[in-house]
RODOPA-940187 format. One record per residue: x, y, z of N, C-alpha, C in turn. Coordinates in steps of 0.1 Angstrom, whole numbers, plus 5000, padded with zeros to 4 digits. Layout:
% RODOPA-940187
XYZXYZXYZ
...
END
This chain:
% RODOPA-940187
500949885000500050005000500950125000
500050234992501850354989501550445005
502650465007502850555021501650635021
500850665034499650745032500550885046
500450975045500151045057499351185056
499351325065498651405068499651535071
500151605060501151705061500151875063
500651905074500652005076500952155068
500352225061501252315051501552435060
500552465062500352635069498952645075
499552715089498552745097498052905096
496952915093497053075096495853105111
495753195118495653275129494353395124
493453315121492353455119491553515126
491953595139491653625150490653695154
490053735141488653805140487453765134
486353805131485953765118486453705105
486053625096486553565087485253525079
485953425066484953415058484453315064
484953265076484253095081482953125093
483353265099482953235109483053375119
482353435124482453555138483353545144
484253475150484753385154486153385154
487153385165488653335158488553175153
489453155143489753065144491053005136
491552855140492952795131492752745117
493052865105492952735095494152665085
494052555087495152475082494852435068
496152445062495952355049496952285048
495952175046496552025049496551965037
497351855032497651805022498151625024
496551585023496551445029497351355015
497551355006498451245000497651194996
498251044998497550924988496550864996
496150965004495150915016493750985011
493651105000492651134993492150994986
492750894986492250734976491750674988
491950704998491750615012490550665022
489350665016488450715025488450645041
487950665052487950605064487350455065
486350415057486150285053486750225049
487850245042488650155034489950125045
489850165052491350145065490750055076
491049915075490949785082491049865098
490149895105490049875120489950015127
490250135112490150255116489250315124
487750295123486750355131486950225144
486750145147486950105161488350175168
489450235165490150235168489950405173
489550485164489350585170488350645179
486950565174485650555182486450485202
487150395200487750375207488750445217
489550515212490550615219489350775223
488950755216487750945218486450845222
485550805229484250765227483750905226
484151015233483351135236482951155217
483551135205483451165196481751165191
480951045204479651005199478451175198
479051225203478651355209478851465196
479451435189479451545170478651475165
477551605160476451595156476751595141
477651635130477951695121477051715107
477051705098476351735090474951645090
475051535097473951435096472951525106
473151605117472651685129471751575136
472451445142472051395156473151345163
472851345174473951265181474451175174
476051135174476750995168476451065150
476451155143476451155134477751185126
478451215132480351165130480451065129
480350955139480650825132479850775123
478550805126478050755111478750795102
479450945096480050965087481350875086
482050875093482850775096482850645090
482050575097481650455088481550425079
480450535074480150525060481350585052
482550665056483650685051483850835045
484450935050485351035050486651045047
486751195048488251185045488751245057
490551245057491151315069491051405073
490651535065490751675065489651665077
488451585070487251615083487551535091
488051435096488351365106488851445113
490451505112491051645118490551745119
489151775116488351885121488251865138
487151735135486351695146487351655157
488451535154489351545166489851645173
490351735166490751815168489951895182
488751955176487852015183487451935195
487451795195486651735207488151695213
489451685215490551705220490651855229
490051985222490152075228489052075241
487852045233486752015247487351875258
488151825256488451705270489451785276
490451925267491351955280490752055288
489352095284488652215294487952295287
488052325271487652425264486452395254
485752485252484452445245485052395228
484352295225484752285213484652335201
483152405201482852485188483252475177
482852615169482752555151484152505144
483752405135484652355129484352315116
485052365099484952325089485652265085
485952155076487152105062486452185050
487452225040486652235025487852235015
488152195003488652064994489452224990
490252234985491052344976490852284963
491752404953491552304940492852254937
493452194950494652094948494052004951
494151894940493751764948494451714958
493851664970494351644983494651774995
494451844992495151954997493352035002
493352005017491952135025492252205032
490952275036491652385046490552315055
491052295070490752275079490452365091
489652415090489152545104488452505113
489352495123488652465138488452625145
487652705154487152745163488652745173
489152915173490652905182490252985197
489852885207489752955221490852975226
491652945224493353005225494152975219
494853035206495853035193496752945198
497252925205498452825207497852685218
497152685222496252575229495952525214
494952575207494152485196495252455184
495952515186497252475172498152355180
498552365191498752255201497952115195
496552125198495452025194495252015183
495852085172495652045159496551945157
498251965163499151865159499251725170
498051755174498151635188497051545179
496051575170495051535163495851445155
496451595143497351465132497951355140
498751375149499551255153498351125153
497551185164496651045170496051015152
495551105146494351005136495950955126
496450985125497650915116498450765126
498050735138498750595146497150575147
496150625144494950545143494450495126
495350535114495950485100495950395104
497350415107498450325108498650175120
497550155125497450085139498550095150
498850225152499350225158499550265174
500350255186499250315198499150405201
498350495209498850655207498150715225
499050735231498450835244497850905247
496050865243495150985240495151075256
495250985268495151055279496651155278
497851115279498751195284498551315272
498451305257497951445248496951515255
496051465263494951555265495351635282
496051545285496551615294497951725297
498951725284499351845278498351965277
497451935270496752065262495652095274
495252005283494252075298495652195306
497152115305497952205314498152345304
498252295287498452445286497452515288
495952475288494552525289494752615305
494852555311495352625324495852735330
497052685325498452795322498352935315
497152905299497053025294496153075290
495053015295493253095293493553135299
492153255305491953345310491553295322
491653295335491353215350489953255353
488953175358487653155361487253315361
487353345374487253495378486953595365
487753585357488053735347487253635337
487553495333486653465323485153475325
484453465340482953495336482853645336
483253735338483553835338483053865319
484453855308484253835297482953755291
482553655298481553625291480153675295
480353775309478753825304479053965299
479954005293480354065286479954075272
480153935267479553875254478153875254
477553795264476453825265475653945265
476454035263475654155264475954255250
476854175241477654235228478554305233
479354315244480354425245481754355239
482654405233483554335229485054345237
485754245239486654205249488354155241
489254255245490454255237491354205249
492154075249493054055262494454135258
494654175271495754325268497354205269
497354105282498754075278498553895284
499453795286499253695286498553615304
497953715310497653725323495953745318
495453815335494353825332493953985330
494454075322494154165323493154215304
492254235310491354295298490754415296
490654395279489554545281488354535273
487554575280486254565278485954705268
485054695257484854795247485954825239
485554955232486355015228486955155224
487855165220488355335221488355405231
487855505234487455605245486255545255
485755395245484355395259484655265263
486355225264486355125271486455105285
486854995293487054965304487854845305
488554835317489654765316489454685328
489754545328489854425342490754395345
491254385357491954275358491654165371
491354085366490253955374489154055378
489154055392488154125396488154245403
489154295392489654445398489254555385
488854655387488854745378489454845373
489254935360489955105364489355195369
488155125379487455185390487955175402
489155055402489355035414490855145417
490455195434491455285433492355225438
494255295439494955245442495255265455
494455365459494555415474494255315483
492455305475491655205480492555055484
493155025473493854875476494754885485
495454985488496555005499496254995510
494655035510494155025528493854915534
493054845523492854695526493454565530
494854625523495954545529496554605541
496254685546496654715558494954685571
495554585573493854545581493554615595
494754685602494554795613493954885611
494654925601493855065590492455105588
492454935581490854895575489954985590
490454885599489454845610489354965617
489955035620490155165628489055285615
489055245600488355335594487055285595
486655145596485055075594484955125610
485255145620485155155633484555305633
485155385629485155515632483255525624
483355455613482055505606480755405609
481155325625480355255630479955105621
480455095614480754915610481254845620
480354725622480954635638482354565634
483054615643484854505641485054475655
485354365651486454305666486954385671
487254425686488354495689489854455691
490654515689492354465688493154575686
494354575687495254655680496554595674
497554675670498554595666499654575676
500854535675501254435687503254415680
504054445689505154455688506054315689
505454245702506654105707505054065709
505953895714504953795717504953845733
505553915739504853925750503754045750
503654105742502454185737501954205733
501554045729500353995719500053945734
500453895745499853825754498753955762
500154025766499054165774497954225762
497954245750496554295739495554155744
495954085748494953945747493953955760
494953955771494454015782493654115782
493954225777493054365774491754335768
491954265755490454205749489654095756
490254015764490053875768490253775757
490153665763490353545756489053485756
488953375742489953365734490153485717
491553535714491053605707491853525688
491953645685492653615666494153645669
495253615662496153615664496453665648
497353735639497153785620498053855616
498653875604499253955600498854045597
498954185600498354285597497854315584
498854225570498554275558498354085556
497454015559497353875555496753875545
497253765534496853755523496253595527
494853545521494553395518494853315532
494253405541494453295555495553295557
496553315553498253255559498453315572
498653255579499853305594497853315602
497253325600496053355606496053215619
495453255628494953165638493853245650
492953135648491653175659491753075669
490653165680490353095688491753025702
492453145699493453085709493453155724
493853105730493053095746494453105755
495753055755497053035766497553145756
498853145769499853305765500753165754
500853015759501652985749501352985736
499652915731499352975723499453095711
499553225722499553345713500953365709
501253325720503053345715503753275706
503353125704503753075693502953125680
501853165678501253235667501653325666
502053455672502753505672503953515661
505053425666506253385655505753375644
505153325639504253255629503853355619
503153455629502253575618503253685618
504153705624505053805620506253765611
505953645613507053605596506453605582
505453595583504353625573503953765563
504053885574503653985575504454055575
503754235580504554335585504354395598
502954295602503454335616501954265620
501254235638500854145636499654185645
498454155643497354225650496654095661
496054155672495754055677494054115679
493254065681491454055676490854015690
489654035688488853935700488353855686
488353725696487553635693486053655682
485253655671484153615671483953495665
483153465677482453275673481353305664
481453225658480553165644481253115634
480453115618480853095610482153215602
482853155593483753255584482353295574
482253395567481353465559482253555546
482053515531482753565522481253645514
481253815515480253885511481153935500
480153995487480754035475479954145470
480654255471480054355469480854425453
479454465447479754525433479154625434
479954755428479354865432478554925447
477454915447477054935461476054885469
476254725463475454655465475754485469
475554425476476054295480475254195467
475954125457475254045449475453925452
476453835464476753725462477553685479
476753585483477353565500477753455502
478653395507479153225508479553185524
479153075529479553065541480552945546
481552945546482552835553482252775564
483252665568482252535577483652465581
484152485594485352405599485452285590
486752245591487052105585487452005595
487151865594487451805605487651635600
488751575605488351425600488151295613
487451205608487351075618488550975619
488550955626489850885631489450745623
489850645622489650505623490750375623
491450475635491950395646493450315639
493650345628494750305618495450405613
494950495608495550615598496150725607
497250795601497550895609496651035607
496851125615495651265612496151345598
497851295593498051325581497251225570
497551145574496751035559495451015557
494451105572492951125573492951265566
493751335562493751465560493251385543
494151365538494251305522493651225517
492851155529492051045524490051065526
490251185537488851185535488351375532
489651445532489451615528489751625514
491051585510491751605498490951535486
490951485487489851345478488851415474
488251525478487451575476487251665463
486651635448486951665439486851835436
485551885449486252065446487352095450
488551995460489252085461490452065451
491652185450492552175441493552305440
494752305433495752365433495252505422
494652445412493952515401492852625403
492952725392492152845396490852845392
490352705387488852625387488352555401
489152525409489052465421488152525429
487152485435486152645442487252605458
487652515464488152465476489752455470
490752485484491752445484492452325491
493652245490493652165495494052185509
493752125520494352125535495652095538
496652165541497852125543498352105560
498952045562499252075579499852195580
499452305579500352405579500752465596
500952595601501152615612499952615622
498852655615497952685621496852545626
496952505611496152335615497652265622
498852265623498952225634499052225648
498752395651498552415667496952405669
496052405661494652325660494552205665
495552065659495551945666496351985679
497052065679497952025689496652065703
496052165700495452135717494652065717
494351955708493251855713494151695711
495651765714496151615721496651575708
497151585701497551555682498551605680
499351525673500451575661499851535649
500751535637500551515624499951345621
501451315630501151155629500551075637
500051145647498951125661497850985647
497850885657496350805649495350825659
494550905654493250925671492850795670
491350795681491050645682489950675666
489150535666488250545657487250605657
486250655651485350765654485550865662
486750885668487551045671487051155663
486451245662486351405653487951475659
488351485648489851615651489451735645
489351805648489251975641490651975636
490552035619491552075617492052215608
490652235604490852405600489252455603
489352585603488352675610487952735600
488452775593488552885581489252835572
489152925555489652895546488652835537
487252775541486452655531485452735529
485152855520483952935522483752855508
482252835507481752745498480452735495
479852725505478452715507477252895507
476552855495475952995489475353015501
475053095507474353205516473253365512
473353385492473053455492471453575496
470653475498469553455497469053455511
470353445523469753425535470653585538
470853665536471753745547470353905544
470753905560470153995568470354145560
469254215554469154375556470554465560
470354455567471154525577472654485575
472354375576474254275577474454345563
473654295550474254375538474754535536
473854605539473754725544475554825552
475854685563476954715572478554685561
477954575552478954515543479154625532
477854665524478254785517479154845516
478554955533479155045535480655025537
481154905542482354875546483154925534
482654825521483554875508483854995506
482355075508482655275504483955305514
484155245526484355335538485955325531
486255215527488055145522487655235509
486855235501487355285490486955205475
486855085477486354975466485654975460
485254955449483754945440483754805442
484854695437484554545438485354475453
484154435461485154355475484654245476
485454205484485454105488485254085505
484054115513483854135528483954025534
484854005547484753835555484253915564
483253875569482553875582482253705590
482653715600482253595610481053625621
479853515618478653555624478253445626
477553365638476253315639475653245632
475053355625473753345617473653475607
473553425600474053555586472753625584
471353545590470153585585470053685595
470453695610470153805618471653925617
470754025624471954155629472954105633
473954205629475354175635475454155649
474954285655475154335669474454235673
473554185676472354115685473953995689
474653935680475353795678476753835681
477254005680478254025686479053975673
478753975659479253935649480154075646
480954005637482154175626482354155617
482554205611483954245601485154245600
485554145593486954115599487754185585
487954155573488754195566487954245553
488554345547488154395532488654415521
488454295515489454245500489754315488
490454365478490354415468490654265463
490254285448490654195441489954035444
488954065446488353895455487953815443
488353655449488153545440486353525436
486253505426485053515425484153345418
485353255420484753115421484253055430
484353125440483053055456481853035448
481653165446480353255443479653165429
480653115418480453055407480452935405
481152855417481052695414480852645433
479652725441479952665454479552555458
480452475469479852335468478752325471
478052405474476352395476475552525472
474252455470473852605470474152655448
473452765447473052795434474352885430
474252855420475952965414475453115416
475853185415475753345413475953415401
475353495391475753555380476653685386
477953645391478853805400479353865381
479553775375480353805363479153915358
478053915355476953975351476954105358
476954095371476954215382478054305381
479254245375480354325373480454415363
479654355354479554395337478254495341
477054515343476354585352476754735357
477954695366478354765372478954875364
480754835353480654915342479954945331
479054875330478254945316477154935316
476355025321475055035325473954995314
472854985315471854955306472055055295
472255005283472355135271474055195268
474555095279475955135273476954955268
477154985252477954865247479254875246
479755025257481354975255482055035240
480755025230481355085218481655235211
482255255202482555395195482155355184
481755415174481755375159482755385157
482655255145483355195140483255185124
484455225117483855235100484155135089
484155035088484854925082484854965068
485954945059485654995044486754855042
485954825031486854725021486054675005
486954604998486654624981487654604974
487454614960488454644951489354714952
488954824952489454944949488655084952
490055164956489555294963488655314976
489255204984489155175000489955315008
491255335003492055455012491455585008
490855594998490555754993489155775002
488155685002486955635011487355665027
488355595031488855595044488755725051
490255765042490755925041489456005046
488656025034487356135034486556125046
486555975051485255975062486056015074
487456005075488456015086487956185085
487756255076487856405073486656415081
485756405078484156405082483556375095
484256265102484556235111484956385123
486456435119487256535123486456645123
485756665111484856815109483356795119
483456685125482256645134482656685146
483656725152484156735164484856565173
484556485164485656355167486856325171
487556275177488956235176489056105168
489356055154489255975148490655885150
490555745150491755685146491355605136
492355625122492355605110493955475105
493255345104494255255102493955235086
494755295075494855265061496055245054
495655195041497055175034498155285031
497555415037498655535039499155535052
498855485062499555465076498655485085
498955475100497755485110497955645111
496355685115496355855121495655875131
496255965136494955955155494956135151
494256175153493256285145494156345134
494656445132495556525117497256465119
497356315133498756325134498956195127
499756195117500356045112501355985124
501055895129501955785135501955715137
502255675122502855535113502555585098
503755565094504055535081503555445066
504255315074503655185071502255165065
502055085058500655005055500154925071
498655025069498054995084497054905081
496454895068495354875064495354685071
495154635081494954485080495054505099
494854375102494554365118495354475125
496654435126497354525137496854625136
497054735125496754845124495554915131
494154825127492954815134493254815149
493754695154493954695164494554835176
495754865169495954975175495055075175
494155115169493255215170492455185179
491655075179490255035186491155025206
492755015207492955045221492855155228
493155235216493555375222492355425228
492755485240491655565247491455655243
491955745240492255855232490755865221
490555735211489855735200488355765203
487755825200486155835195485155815186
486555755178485455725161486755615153
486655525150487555435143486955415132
488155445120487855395106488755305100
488355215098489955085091489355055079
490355035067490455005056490954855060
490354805050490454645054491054545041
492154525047492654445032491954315027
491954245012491654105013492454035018
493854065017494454005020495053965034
494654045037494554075058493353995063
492054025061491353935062491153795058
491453775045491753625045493053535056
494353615058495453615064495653635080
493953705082494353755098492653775105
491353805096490553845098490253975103
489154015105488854105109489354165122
489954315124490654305144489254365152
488054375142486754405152485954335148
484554285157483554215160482854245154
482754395151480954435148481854575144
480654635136480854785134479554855130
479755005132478555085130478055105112
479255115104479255105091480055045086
479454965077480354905068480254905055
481554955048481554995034482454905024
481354845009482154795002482054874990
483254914983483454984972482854894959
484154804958482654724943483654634945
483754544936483954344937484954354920
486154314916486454314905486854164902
485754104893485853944893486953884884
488054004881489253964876490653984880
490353974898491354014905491353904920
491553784912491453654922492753674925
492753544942493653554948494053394947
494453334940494653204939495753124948
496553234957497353194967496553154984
495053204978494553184991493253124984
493353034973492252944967491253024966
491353124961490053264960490253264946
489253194931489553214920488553224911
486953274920485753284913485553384919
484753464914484053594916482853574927
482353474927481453424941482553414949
483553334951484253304960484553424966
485053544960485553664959484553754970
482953744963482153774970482153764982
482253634988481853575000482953595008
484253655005485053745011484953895015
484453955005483954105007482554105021
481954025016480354005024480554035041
482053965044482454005058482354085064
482554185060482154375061480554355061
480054305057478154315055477854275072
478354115069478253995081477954085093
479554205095479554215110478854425113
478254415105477154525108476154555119
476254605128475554585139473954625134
473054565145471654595140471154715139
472054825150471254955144472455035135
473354975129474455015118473855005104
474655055097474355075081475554995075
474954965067475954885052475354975041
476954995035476955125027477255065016
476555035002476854924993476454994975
477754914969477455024955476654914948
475755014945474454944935474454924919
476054964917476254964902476854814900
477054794913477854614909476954534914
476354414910475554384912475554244921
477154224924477454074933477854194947
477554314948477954384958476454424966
475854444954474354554958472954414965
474054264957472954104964473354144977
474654164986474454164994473554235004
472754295000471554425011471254305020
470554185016469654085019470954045035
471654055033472953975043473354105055
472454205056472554305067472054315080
472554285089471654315101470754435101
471754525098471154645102470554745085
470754825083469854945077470954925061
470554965051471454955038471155085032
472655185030472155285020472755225007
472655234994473155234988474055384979
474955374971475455434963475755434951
475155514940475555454928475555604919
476455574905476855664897475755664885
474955594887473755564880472255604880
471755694884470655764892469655724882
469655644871468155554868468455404874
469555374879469855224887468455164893
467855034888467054994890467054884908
468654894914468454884926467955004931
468455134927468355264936466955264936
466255244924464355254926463955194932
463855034930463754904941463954994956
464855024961464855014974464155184977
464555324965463955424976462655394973
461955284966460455294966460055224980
460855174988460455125000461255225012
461355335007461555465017463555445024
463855335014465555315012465955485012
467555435020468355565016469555585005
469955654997470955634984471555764986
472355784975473555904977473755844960
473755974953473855914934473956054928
474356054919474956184911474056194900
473756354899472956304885472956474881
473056494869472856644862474156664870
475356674877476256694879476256754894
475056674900475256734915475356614921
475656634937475856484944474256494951
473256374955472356404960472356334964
471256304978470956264987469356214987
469056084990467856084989467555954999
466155965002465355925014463955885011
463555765002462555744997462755824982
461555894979461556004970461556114975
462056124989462556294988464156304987
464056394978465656394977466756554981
467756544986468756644990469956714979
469756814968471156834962472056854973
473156784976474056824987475056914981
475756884975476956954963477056954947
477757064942477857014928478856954927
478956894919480556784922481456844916
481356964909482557054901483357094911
482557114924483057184938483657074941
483756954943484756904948485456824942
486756874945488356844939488156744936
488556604943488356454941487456374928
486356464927485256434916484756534908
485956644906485056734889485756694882
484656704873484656654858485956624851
486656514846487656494843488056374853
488056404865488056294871487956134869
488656004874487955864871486155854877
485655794870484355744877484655674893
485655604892486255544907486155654916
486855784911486855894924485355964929
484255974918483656014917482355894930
482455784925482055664933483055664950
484155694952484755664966483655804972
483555924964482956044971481555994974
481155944969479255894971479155764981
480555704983480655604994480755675007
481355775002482355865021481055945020
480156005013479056055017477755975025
477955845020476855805025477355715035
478355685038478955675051478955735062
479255885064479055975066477455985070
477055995061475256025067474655905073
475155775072474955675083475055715096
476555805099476755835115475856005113
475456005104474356135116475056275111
476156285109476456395104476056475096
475856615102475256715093475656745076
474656765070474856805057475456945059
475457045065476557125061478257065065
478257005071479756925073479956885063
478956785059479356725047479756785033
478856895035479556935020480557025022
481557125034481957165035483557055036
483356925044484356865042484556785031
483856755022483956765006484656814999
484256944997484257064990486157094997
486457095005487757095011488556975013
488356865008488956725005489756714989
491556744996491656784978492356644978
493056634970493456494958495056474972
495756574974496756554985496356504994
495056475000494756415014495056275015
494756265001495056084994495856044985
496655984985497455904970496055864963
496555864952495355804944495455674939
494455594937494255434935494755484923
495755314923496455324910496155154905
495955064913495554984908495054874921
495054734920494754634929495454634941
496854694943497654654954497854804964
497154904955497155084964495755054967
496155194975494455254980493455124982
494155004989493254904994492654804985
493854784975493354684966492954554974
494154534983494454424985493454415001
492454535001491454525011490154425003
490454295010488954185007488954175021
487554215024486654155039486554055036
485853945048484953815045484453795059
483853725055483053595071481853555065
481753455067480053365068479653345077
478553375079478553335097478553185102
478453205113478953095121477652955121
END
């Protein structure tokens, strides 16, 4: 049989929109060999063998659309390209990540597809693309293949380089709400929106959160001495120099009291409930090695309580519950630790774990030690050992906590300074007053974990990620700026240019990524060809921006996708069906289409698609709009222009030598076109068409007709190089995406 295998050619990284999909995603082109003769039927043992290593595979619905309809395909016999779809994807869902969309589709090399999987993180899913080939090429070949230890690679890089629980539900009610979410560096720090109306996270911290604020927090004397003064109930204590004056503050408060680091992070150095001077004194050692200096508390009995306050409101309460194990008269109190705490599948080292694991550390060891215990102590059998007090907050509470108790928690946040906390209070009973139970306030978190709240071992999840997103962006705010997408054949930068002008004469600060360079309002900086993701990208960060316009290459989007989600306008100049890209299998004028359409695709619902009506694989697209369609055309008897202003459509069309504007059948002379530079007479028909595109772009965002004609009429031929052919002024601008 002649050698069969599965060569990898090139991966590309389409991080935006595309023609496949909304979506990032990996697409590969692969070049299966002499295995295009070898459908999956025809390979002795192949489907047992892979059905075998993945069962989860029963679970792809694929083109058949029911459960198990992959192996039906299978069976019945496929080829590799789609085989390495689906593994691929259901590889990424076993190491933690959702699997989502995935296509194969045939090039016109024989053997040779492109394979697009759905990229939840660029180097995770390209990881699982080559972890795919291997396995389905030793599942050819009969050969054995370590589906656990591959999948356990790509869960550690899943780990290591998503975004951690916290900040990811965060992002996703984000999504949920259309706001769009850019990750700033390989941590968890994001930004929500864009340009000037964005917002920035990091986990559960904001650019609301102050830095003042966070400095207090960690100073827990501080805290307490500020929630005190503004009548929030706290322990009484103060801070404390030696162990012999942690004994006299103990005395002063009575016993038994807390023993802490002033600035304790996660429980460490912490101990309750201690009662002898030896006690405090060896805690003592303990928390001032920890710390910077070491507070001693009274005592409050009850529960540990983790409250979460967004904005100025408590959304989310969890209540902790001593840990304790049974002896059975064999095991040491270390090997009951691991065998009846640790075992426990919430807990874990990982930032999905809602529970951590119990260690003997200092505190759980002076815990056994007064009830007669060391590590390796075997109590008798059915012995209870207490071995942590705190640390297990887990159990939802939201639904039970007291008026008042919320109220005191609030305030606590305003008092430090926080928009997002994290309140520990120890109480009783969460459902009554503080005072009545002699309950407090013990510490006030910046930056709080927000997986109690989302995966507690009891009790109903909390939407905190929702309450956060809430918090910055109120009802009616998407985080967005307009946004002007232009792409096409030809005469994308001169379009750009003009609306960048229009923009400016609006009172805007525009950032403008085109094939003349990036501009952030009349300042060029960058030289370079902007026109493709980066370029985009840099604009839509800047804070600075209040209006973004990117010229969008074909070649960038086929090569990179789109670097935004959505936009307010999107403009295609026209379609030239003899300007294929046969390096990127683009070599029909439909194909070509279904590249441009991208710019249509990502039009938001109350946005406009600005589309020329003289080309007619440009003007099919109206039907493919979310939102509103003006058209433009050099043709003012154009039988799309009638079609649509007979149904009260908006157009922008030249005619007797003026530019006009019209709205149904009323119509606007806006200018004569002699007046402006760019398009009097003599001019290309192209120039004259980029001006009826940047006009009715323009009157999508609202801008007045005297702007308009004034920034026109002052738009001369120097603002722009002039299209000279496919590779200037945005030749090489093709949008795409299909949707998902």
């Amino acid at each position: 049989m002649p050698k069969k295998d599965i060569d990898i050619l090139d991966v590309k990284s389409l991080r935006g929109p595309n023609i496949w999909t909304y979506r990032p995603v990996l697409e590969a082109w692969v070049d299966i060999g002499e295995l295009e003769d070898f459908p999956s039927n025809t390979i002795p043992g192949f489907y047992e063998r892979l059905s075998t290593w993945i069962p989860t595979l029963i679970e792809h619905r694929c083109s058949i659309g029911e459960r198990g309809g992959f192996l039906q395909r299978l069976r019945e016999g496929t080829w590799p390209g789609h085989i390495l779809e689906h593994v691929t994807l259901e590889l990424q869902n076993l190491a933690g990540m959702p699997g989502g969309f995935g296509k194969a589709r045939e090039t016109a090399t024989r053997g040779v597809y492109k394979v697009i999987v759905r990229a939840w993180h660029e180097e995770v899913t390209r990881a699982a693309l080559y972890a795919a080939r291997d396995l389905v090429m030793a599942a050819i070949e009969d050969r054995s293949y370590d589906v656990d230890a591959a999948v356990a690679r790509l869960r550690d890089m899943t780990d290591s380089l998503c975004l951690g629980p916290s900040t990811a539900c965060i992002v996703d009610a984000a999504d949920d709400r259309d706001i769009p979410a850019i990750r700033l560096n390989e941590g968890n720090l994001v930004q929500l929106g864009y340009g000037a109306s964005q917002r920035r996270i990091w986990t559960a911290e904001t650019d609301r959160t102050s830095a003042i604020a966070e400095s207090i927090s960690r100073d827990k004397d501080l805290t307490k001495r500020l929630l005190s003064a503004c009548g929030v109930p706290v322990p009484e204590g103060r801070l404390v120099e030696s162990a012999e004056d942690a004994w006299d503050a103990a005395e002063d408060i009575g016993v038994p009291v807390v023993v802490k680091p002033c600035d304790a992070n996660h429980g460490r150095g912490v101990f309750t409930n201690l009662r002898t001077r030896a006690e405090i004194e060896a805690a003592f050692a303990v928390a001032d090695e920890e710390g910077s200096g070491v507070l001693v508390e009274r005592f409050v009995p009850g529960n540990e309580h983790r409250l979460l306050v967004v904005g100025r409101r408590v959304v989310a309460a969890a209540r902790g519950e001593p840990v304790s194990v049974i002896g059975d008269g064999r095991s040491t109190i270390r090997e009951l630790i691991e065998q009846q705490i640790n075992t426990d599948p919430r807990r874990g080292s990982l930032e999905d774990s809602p529970l951590n694991p119990v260690r003997l550390d200092s505190a759980a060891r002076l815990e056994i030690a007064r009830q007669g215990f060391e590590g390796d102590s075997i109590p008798p059998a059915g012995q209870s050992v207490l071995i942590q007090r705190n640390g297990n907050v887990a159990i939802d509470v939201t639904d039970q906590v007291h008026p008042s108790v919320a109220a005191h928690v609030a305030l606590a946040a305003r008092v430090v300074g926080l928009d997002i906390a994290g309140v520990d209070l120890v109480a009783e009973d969460i459902s009554q007053p503080l005072e009545g139970q002699r309950g407090a306030i013990v510490e006030v978190n910046a930056g709080p974990g927000l997986l109690m709240h989302l995966k507690p071992a009891e009790g109903k999840p909390r939407p905190v990620g929702q309450a956060i997103i809430q918090h910055l962006f109120p009802p009616g705010d998407s985080g967005r700026i307009p946004v002007v997408g232009i792409t096409g054949t030809r005469g994308k930068t001169l379009v750009a240019r003009l609306v960048a002008r229009l923009l400016q004469l609006n009172g805007q600060r525009v950032g403008l990524a085109c094939s003349d360079g990036l501009f952030l309002g009349r300042r060029q900086i960058q030289q370079a060809n902007a026109a493709n993701w980066q370029g985009a990208r840099k604009v839509l960060l800047n804070r600075a921006v209040e209006a973004a316009v990117c010229e969008n290459g074909s070649r960038s989007i086929l090569g990179e996708g789109l670097a935004y989600d959505r936009c307010q306008v999107g403009v295609i100049t026209n379609l030239d069906p003899d300007a294929p890209l046969p390096e990127y299998s683009i070599n029909e004028p439909e194909q070509m289409a279904n590249v441009l359409r991208t710019q249509v695709d990502v039009v938001l619902p109350d946005g406009v698609a600005v589309l020329n009506a003289d080309d007619a694989r440009v003007a099919e697209m109206a039907s493919l709009c979310d939102g509103e369609v003006i058209f433009f055309s050099f043709a003012p008897t154009s039988p799309t222009l009638a079609a649509h202003r007979a149904i009260g459509g908006r157009c922008v069309f030249a005619r007797d030598g003026y530019l006009i504007m019209a709205r149904g059948q009323d119509e606007m002379p806006l200018v004569e076109l002699a007046s402006v530079p760019v398009a009097r007479p003599g001019q290309p028909r192209l120039q004259v068409e980029n001006v009826l595109a940047a006009v009715g772009a323009a009157w999508a965002l609202d801008i007045p007709a005297g702007l308009l004609r004034t920034g026109i009429e002052t738009f001369a031929l120097n603002h722009a190089a002039p299209a000279s052919g496919p590779n200037s002024h945005g030749a090489g601008a093709r949008s795409a995406a299909a949707p998902a």
